[in-house]
C-alpha positions as CSV (number, residue, x, y, z in Angstrom):
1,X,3.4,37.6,23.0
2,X,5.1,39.5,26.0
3,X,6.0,36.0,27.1
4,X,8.3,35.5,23.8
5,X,9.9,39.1,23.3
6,X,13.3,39.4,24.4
7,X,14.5,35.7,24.5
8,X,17.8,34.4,23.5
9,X,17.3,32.2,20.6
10,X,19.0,28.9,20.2
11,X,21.6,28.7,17.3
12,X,18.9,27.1,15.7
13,X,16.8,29.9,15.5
14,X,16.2,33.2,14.0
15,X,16.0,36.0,16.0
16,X,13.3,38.7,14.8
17,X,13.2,42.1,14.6
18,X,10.6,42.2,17.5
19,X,11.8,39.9,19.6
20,X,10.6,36.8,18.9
21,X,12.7,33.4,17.9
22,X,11.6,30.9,14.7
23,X,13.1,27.9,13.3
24,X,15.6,29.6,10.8
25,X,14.5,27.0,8.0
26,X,11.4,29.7,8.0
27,X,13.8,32.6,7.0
28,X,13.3,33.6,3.2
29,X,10.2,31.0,2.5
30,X,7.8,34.3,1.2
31,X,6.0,34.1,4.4
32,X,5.6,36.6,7.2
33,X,6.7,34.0,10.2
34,X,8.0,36.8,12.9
35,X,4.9,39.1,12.0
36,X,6.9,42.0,10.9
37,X,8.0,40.3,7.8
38,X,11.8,40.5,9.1
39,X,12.5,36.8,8.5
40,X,11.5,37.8,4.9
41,X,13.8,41.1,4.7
42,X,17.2,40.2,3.9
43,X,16.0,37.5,1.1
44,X,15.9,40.1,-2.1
45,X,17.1,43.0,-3.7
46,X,16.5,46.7,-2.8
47,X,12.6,48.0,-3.4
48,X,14.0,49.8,-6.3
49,X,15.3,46.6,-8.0
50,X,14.2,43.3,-9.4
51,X,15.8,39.6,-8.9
52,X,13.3,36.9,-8.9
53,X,13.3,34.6,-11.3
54,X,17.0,35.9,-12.3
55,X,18.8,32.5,-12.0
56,X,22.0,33.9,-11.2
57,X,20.5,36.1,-8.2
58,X,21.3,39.1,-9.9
59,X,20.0,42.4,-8.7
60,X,18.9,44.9,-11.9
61,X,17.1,48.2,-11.5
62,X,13.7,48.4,-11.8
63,X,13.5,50.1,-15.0
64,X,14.8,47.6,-17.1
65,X,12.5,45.1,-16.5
66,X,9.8,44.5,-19.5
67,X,12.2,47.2,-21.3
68,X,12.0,44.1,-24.3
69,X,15.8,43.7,-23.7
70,X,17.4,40.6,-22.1
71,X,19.0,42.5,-19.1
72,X,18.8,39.1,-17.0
73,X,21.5,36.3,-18.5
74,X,18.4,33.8,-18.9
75,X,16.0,36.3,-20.2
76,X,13.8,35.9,-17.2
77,X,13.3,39.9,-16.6
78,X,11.2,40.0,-19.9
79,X,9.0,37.1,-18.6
80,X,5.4,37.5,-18.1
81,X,5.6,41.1,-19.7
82,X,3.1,42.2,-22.1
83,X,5.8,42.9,-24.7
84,X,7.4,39.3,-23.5
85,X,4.9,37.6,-26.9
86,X,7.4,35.4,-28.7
87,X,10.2,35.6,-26.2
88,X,11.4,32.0,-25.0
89,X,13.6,32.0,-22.3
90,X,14.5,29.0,-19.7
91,X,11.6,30.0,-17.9
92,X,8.9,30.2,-21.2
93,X,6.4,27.5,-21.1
94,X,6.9,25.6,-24.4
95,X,3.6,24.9,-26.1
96,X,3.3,22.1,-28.7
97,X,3.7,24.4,-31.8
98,X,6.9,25.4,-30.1
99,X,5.5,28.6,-29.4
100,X,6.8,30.2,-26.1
101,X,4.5,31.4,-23.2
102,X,5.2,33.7,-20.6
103,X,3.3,33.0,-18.0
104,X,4.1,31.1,-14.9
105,X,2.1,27.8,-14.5
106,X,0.5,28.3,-17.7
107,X,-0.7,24.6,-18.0
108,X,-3.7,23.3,-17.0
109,X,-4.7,26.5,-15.3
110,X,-8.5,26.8,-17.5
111,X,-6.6,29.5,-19.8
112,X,-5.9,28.5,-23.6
113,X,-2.2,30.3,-23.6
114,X,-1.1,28.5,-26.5
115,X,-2.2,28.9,-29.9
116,X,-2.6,25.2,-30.1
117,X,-4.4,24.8,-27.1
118,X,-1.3,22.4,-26.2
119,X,-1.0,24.0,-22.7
120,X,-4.5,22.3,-21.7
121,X,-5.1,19.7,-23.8
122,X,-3.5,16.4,-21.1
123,X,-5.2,17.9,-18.2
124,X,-7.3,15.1,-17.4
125,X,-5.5,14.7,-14.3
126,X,-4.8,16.0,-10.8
127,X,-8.8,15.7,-9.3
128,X,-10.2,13.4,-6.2
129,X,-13.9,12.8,-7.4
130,X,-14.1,10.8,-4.1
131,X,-13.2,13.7,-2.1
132,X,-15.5,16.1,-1.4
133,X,-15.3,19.1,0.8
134,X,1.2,7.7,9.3
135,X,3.5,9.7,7.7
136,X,5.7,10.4,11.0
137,X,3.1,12.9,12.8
138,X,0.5,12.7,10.5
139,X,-3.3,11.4,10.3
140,X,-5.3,8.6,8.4
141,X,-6.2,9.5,4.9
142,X,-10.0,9.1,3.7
143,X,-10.8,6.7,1.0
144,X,-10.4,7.9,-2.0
145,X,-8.7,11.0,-1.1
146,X,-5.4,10.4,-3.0
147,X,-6.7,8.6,-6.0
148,X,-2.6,8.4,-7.8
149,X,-1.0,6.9,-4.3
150,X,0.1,3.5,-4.7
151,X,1.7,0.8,-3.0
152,X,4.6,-1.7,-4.2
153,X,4.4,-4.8,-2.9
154,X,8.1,-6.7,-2.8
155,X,7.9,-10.7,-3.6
156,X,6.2,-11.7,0.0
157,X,7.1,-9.0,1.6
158,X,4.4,-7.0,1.4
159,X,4.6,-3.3,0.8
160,X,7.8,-1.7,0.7
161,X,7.8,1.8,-1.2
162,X,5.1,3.9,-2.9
163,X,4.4,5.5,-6.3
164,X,2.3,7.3,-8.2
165,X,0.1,6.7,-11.1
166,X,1.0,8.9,-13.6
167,X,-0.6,7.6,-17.0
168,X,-3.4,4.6,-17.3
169,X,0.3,2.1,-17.9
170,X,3.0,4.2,-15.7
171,X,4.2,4.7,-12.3
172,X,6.8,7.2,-11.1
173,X,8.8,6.3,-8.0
174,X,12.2,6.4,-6.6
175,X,15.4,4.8,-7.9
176,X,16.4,3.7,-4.8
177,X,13.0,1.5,-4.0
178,X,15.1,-1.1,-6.6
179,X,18.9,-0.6,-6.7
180,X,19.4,-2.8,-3.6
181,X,20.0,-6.3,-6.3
182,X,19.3,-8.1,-8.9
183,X,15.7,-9.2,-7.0
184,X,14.7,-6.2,-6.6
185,X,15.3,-5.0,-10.2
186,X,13.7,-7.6,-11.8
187,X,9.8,-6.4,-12.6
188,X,8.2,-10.1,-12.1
189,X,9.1,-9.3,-8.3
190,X,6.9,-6.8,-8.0
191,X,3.2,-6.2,-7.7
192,X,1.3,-2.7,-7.4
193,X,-1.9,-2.6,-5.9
194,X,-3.9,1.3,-6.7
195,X,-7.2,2.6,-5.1
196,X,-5.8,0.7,-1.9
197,X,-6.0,2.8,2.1
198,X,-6.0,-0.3,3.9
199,X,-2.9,-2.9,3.7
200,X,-5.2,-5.3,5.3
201,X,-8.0,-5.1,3.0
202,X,-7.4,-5.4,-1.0
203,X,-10.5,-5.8,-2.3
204,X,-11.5,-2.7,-3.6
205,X,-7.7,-2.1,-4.8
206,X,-6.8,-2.8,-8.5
207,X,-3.3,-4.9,-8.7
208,X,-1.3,-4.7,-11.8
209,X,2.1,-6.8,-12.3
210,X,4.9,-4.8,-13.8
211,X,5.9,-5.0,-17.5
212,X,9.1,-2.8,-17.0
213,X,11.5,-1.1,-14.8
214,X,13.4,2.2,-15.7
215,X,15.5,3.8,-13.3
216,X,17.7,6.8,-14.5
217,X,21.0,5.9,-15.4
218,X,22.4,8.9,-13.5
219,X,21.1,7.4,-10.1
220,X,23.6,7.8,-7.4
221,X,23.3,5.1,-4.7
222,X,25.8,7.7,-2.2
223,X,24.1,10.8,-3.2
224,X,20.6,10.1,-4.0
225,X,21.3,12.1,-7.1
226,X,18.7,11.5,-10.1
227,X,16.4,9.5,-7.4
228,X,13.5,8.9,-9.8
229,X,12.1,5.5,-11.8
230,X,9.3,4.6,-14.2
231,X,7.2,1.4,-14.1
232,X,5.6,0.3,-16.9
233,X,2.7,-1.9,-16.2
234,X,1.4,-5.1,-17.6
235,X,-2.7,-4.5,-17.8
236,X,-3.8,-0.3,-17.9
237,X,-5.4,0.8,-14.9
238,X,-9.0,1.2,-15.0
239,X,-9.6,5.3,-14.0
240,X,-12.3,5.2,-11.1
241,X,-13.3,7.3,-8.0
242,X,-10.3,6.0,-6.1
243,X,-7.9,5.6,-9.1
244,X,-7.2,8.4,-10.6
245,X,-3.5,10.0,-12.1
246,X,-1.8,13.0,-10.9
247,X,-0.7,16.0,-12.9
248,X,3.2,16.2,-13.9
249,X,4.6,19.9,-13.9
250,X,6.1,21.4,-16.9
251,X,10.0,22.2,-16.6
252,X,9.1,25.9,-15.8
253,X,6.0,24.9,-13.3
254,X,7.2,27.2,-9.7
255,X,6.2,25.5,-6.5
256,X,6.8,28.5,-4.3
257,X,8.7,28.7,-0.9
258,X,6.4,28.3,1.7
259,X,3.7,26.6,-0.1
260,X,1.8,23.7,1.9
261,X,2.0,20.5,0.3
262,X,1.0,16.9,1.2
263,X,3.3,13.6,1.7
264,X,1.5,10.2,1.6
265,X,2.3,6.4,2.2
266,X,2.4,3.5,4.3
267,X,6.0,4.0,5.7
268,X,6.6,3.3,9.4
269,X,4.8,5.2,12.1
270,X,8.3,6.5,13.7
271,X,12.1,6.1,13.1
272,X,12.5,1.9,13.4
273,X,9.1,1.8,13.9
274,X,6.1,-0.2,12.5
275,X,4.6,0.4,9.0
276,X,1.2,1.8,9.1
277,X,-1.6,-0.3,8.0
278,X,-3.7,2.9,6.6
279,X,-2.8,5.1,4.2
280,X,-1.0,8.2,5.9
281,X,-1.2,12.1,5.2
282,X,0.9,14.5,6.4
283,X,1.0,18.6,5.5
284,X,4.2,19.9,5.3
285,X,5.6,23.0,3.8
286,X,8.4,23.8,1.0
287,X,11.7,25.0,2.5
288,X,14.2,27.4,1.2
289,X,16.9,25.6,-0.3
290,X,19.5,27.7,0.3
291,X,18.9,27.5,4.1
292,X,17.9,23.8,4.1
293,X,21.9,23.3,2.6
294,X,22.9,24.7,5.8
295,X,21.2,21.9,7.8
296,X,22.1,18.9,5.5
297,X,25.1,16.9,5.4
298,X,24.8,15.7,2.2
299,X,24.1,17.7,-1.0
300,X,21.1,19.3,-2.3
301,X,21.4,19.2,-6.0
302,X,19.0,21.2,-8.8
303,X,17.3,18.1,-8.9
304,X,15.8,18.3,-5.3
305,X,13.8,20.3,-3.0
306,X,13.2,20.1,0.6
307,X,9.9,19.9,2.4
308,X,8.9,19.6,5.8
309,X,8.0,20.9,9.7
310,X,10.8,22.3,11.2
311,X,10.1,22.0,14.1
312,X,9.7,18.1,14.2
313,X,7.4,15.5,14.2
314,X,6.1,15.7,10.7
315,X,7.7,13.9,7.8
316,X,8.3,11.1,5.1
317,X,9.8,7.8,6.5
318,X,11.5,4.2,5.8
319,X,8.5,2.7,3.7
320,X,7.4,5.9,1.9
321,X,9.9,6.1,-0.3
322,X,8.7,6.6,-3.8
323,X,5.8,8.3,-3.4
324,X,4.2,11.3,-4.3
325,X,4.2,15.2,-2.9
326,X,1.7,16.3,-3.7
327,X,0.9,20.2,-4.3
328,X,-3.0,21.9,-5.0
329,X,-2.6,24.8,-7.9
330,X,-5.6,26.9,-7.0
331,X,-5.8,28.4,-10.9
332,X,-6.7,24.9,-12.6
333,X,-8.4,23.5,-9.2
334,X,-5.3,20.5,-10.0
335,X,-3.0,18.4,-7.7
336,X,0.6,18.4,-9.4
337,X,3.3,15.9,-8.3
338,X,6.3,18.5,-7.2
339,X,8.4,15.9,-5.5
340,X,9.1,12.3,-5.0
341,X,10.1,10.7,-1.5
342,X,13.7,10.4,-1.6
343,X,16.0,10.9,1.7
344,X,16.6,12.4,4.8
345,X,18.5,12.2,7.9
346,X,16.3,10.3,10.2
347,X,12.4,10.7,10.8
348,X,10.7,14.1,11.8
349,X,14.1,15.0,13.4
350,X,13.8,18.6,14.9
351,X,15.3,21.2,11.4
352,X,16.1,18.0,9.4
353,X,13.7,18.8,6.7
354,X,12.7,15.3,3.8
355,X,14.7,15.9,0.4
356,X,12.1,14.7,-2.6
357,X,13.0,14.1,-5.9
358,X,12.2,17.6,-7.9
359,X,9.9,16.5,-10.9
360,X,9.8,19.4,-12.9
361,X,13.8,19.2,-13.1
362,X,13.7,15.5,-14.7
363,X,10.3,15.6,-16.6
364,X,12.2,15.8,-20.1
365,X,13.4,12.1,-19.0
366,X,9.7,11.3,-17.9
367,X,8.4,12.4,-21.5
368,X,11.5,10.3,-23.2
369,X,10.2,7.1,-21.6
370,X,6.6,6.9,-20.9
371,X,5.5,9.7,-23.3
372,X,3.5,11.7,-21.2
């Protein structure tokens, strides 16, 4: 790495302690991207304090955490503690029964947390039983390997956003994919084809006209604010190898910084490009939101993440809108929705990361709507 030590980094990048430059989107992510863990440094509170998951950002001594007292304004210090039983906090996973766990990602993880059993009992969800062992810069997806990815076909048009299936009679999507008028509002306009990777070939796919459109009424056309809608379908889909739903997180469900998650869809191929004809994957990884503000000219709100390849060519486009990110939570062996395609500035620009709707922040609204 001779090559790389000693360079002056562009005022995009991050200069580490050993010499070497990286995207500065990479700094505070939880992962060791100048190899001496310096990106990762400055992003917490002395070794002989705690902060994560204080809210505010807080930094408390060590010695009050799991001390059974609230220390942390939100209660979050006493979390996951072996004294933490019965403690509910922002951040307690609330079971059925109301009871409160303290766990994080307690549902659908193969562990009975809850009394009730609540925390695994709609966990038939989240598996590819077809997979076995374009997205801007990304690769053609096998059949069957995102069973919940589905496309929304517009009048003649043919496909022009994505969802996911979330129940056997709902679809969550984007907002946006049908504030443009009265057309595209109205639910006889639209048809949904799932189980589809080709657009050329529908014959294996299951189509379902649309009973009902529900777009929050907090949507903001200027800020993308609240980007997230419900379809309600006609006919239930028919669960098979290549249909399949995806798991919703809970409020409290963490999808860390740094984790490598999966966009999907048909969207064009390139900025003002072509749509793709096959069913596109693309990996790309969550980013610090603090430092992905810095990088944006809109707003990030609490009800958005960003996602993406830093460097470039990777990332969600015109077409994909509405459709799923998709994370893998090694504990239950599930796929969880953590985001839905929302905006970004440009295609696979070089540090303009994709901004997704944040599920986990709006799934009280999911539950009000379509019950699940």
């Amino acid at each position: 790495m001779s090559d790389e030590k000693k360079c002056d980094c562009a005022s995009h990048q991050f200069k580490c302690a050993n010499g070497l430059c990286k995207p500065k989107l990479w700094v505070c992510d939880s992962v060791d991207d100048c190899g001496d863990r310096s990106d990762e440094a400055q992003c917490g509170c002395a070794s002989n304090q705690y902060k994560w998951p204080c809210r505010s950002g807080e930094c408390l001594p060590q010695d009050v955490v799991c001390n059974g007292k609230k220390d942390c304004e939100d209660g979050s210090d006493e979390t996951s503690c072996d004294n933490a039983k019965g403690m509910c906090t922002d951040f307690s996973f609330k079971c059925a029964n109301q009871q409160c766990v303290n766990k994080v990602n307690a549902e659908c993880d193969r562990v009975n947390d809850c009394s009730d059993n609540s925390d695994e009992e709609h966990c038939d969800c989240g598996t590819r039983p077809y997979k076995l062992n374009r997205i801007v810069g990304g690769q053609n997806a096998e059949l069957g390997e995102w069973p919940w990815q589905v496309s929304l076909h517009f009048q003649t048009q043919g496909h022009v956003c994505g969802a996911s299936i979330i129940s056997e009679k709902w679809l969550l999507s984007a907002s946006h994919c049908f504030r443009y008028s009265y057309e595209f509002e109205n639910p006889a306009n639209w048809m949904t084809y799932s189980g589809l990777q080709s657009q050329f070939s529908f014959d294996a796919a299951q189509s379902r006209k649309v009973k009902r459109i529900i777009t929050h009424p907090s949507y903001n056309d200027i800020t993308y604010d609240y980007d997230i809608a419900l379809m309600e379908l006609e006919e239930p889909l028919e669960f098979t190898k290549t249909v399949q739903p995806i798991c919703l997180p809970a409020a409290t469900h963490v999808f860390p910084m740094g984790m490598s998650c999966w966009v999907t869809g048909w969207g064009v191929l390139r900025e003002q490009g072509q749509l793709a004809k096959t069913l596109q994957k693309a990996s790309v990884k969550m980013i610090n939101e603090t430092v992905c503000r810095e990088y944006l000219t809109n707003p990030l709100t609490s009800r958005m993440l960003c996602s993406g390849i830093l460097s470039g060519g990777v990332d969600a486009c015109q077409g994909d809108s509405g459709g799923p990110l998709s994370c893998f939570e090694e504990s239950g062996a599930k796929w969880f929705q953590a985001g839905i395609v929302s905006w970004g500035e440009g295609c696979a620009r070089r540090n303009k990361p994709g901004v997704y709707t944040r599920v986990s922040a709006l799934r009280d609204w999911i539950k009000q709507y379509a019950g699940i």
